[in-house]
C-alpha positions as CSV (number, residue, x, y, z in Angstrom):
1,X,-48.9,-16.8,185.0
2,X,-48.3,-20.1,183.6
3,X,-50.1,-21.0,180.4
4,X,-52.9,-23.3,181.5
5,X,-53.9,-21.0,184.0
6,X,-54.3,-18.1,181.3
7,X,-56.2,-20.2,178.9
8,X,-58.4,-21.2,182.1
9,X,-59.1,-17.5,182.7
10,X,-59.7,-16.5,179.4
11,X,-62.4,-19.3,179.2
12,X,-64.2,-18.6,182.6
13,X,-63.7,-14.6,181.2
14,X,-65.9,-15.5,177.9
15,X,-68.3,-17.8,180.2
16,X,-68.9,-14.9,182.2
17,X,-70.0,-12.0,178.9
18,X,-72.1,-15.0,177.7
19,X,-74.3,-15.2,180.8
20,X,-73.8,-11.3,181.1
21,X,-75.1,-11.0,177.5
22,X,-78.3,-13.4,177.9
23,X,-81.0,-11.4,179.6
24,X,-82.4,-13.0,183.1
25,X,-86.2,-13.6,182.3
26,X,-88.6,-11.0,184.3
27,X,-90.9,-12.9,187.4
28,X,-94.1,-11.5,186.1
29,X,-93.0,-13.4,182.0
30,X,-91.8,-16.4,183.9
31,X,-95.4,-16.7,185.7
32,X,-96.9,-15.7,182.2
33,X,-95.1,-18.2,180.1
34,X,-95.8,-20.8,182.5
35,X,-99.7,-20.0,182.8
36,X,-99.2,-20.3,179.1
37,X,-97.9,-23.1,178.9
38,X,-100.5,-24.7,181.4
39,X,-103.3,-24.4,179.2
40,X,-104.1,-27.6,178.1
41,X,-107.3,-26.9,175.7
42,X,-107.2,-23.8,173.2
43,X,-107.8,-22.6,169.4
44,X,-106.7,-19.9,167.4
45,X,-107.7,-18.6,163.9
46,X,-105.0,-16.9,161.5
47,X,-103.2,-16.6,158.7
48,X,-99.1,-18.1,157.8
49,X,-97.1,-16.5,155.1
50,X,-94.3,-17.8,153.6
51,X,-91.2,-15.8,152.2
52,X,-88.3,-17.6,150.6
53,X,-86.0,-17.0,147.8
54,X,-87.6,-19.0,145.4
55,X,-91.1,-19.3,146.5
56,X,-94.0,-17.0,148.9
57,X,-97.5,-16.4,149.5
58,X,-100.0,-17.9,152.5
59,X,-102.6,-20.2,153.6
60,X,-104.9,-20.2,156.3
61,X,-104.3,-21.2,159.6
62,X,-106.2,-23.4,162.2
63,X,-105.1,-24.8,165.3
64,X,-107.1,-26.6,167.9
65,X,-105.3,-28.2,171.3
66,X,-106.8,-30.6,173.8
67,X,-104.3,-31.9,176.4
68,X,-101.0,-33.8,174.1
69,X,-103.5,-34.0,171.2
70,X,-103.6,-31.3,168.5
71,X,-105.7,-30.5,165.0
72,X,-103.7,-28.4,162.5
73,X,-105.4,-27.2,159.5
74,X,-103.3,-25.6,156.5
75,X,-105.6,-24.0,153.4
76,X,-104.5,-21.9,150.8
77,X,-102.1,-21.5,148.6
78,X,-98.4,-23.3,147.8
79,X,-100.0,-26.2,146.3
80,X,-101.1,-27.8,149.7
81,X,-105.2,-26.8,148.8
82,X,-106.6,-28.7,152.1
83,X,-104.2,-30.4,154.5
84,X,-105.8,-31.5,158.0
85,X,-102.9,-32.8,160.5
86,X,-104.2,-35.0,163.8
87,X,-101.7,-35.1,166.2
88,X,-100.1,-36.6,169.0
89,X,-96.4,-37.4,170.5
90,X,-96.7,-40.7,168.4
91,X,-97.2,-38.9,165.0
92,X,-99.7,-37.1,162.9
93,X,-103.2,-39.1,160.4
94,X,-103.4,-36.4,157.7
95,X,-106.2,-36.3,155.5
96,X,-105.2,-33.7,151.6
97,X,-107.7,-33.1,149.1
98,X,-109.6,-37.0,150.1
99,X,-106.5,-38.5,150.1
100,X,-105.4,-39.8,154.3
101,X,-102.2,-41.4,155.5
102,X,-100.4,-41.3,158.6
103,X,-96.9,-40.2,159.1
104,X,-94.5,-40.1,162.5
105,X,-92.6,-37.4,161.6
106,X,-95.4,-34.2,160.9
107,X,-92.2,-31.7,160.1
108,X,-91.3,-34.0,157.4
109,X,-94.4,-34.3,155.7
110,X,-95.6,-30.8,155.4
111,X,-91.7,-30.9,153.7
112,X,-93.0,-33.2,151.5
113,X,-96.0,-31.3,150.9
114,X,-94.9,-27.6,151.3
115,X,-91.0,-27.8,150.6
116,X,-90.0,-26.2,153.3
117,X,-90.2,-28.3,156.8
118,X,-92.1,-25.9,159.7
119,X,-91.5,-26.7,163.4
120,X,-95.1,-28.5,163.9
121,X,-94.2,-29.9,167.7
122,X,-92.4,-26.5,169.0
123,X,-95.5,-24.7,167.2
124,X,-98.2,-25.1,169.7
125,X,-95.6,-23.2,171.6
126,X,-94.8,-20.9,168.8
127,X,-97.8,-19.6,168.4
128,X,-98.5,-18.6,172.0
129,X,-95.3,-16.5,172.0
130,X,-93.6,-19.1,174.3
131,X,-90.7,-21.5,174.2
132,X,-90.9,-25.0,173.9
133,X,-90.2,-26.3,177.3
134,X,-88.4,-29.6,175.6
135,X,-86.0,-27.4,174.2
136,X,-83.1,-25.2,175.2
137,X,-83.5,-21.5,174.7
138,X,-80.3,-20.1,173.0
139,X,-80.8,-16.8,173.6
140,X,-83.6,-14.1,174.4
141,X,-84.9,-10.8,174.5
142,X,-87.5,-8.7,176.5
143,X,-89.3,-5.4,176.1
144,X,-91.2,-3.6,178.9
145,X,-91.1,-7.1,180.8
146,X,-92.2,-9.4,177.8
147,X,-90.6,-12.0,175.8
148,X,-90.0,-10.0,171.8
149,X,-87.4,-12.3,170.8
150,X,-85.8,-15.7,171.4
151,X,-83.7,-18.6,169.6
152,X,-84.3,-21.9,170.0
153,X,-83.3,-25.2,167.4
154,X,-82.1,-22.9,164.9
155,X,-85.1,-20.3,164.8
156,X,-85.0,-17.0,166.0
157,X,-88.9,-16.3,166.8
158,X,-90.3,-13.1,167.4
159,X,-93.2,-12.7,169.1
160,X,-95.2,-9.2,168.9
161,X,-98.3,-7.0,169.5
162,X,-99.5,-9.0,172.1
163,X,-102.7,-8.9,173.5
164,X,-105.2,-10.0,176.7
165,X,-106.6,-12.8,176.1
166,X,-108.3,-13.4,179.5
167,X,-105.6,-13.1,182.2
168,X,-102.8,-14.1,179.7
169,X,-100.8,-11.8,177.6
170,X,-100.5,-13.4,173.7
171,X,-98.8,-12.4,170.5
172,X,-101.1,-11.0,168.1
173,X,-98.2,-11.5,165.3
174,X,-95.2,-14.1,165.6
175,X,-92.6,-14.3,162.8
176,X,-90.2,-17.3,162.7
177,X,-86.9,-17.1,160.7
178,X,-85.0,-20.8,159.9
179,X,-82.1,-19.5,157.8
180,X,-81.7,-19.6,153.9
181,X,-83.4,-16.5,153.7
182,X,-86.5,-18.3,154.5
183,X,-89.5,-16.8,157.1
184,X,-93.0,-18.1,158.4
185,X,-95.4,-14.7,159.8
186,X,-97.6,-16.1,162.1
187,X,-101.1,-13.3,162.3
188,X,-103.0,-14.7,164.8
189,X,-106.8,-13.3,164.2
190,X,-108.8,-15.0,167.0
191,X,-107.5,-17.4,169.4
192,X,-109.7,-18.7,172.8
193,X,-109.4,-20.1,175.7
194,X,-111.7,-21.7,178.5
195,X,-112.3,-20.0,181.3
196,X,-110.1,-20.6,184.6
C-alpha cells in the first residue's frame, strides 16, 4: 500500500471512532429539545453558585423570556449586590445599585462586574437543559433517553434531576464547567410556562 493511501485510511479510520464515539440523540430528546426550544415566553426562579480557585459563593437568580427579548436578574453576593440585565440580540441596558448603562457585549460586562465572564446568550438555552441551536455541539451524553451531558464553546454542561414542567421534561439542576477550575451550579427552584 503506497503511503498516501495509508495515511488516507488511517484518517477515514479515526473519522469513523469519532462519530462511533458521539452518541446519536434519541427521537423522543430530539422532539423534547425542540419543543424546548420553541417556547418563546418563560421564567424561572433559582439560585447560581460560583466555585473557583480564588473566589465562590451565590446570588439569586431570575430569568424572564419573551420572544428574542430577555430580563436577567443577578442578587447576592460577589460584590454585584443588584444587577438587572435587558436584553436583546443587539445588546443588553443594565441598571446596578441606581447606576444604568448599556453594553453590546452582556458576557463581558458581568466580567467586568463579576470577574468571571458567564455564557449570558447560550444561557436561556442553558438553563432549559438544551443546546444552543447557534452553536455546534462537540460532544454529548444521554441517560434513559435524556440529554445529562453535552459540550458546546468550551463548556461541558450538565443537566440533571429533571422534571415535568407541563408536557416538557426540564433540569431541576444544571452545572456548567469553563475550565480553570472554575464552575457555575444552576438550581432551578420554579420555572413556568404558558399553557399550549
Amino acid at each position: 500500500m503506497r503511503p498516501g493511501r495509508g495515511l488516507a485510511a488511517l484518517a477515514l479510520i479515526a473519522l469513523l471512532s469519532a462519530c462511533a464515539q458521539q452518541p446519536r440523540a434519541p427521537v423522543e430528546w430530539r422532539q423534547q429539545a425542540e419543543a424546548i426550544g420553541r417556547q418563546q415566553q418563560w421564567e424561572l426562579e433559582g439560585k447560581i453558585g460560583l466555585r473557583a480557585p480564588d473566589k465562590a459563593g451565590s446570588a439569586f437568580l431570575g430569568w424572564k423570556q419573551d420572544g428574542g427579548h430577555y430580563r436577567l436578574l443577578l442578587s447576592g453576593a460577589l460584590g454585584l449586590g443588584r444587577l438587572a440585565l435587558d436584553g436583546d440580540a443587539k445588546g443588553v441596558s443594565w441598571v446596578r445599585d441606581g447606576r444604568r448603562g448599556r453594553h453590546e457585549d452582556p458576557e463581558a460586562l458581568v466580567g467586568e462586574i463579576w470577574g468571571w465572564r458567564v455564557p449570558i446568550q447560550a444561557l436561556q438555552y442553558r438553563v432549559r437543559g438544551i443546546p444552543d441551536p447557534a452553536l455546534p455541539v462537540e460532544s454529548q451524553g444521554f441517560e434513559q433517553g435524556v440529554l445529562t451531558r453535552f459540550r458546546q464553546s468550551g463548556w461541558t454542561i450538565e443537566p440533571s434531576a429533571h422534571r415535568s414542567v407541563g408536557d416538557l421534561l426540564l433540569p431541576h439542576r444544571v452545572r456548567l464547567e469553563g475550565g480553570a477550575g472554575a464552575s457555575l451550579t444552576i438550581a432551578v427552584g420554579r420555572g413556568t410556562l404558558p399553557p399550549p
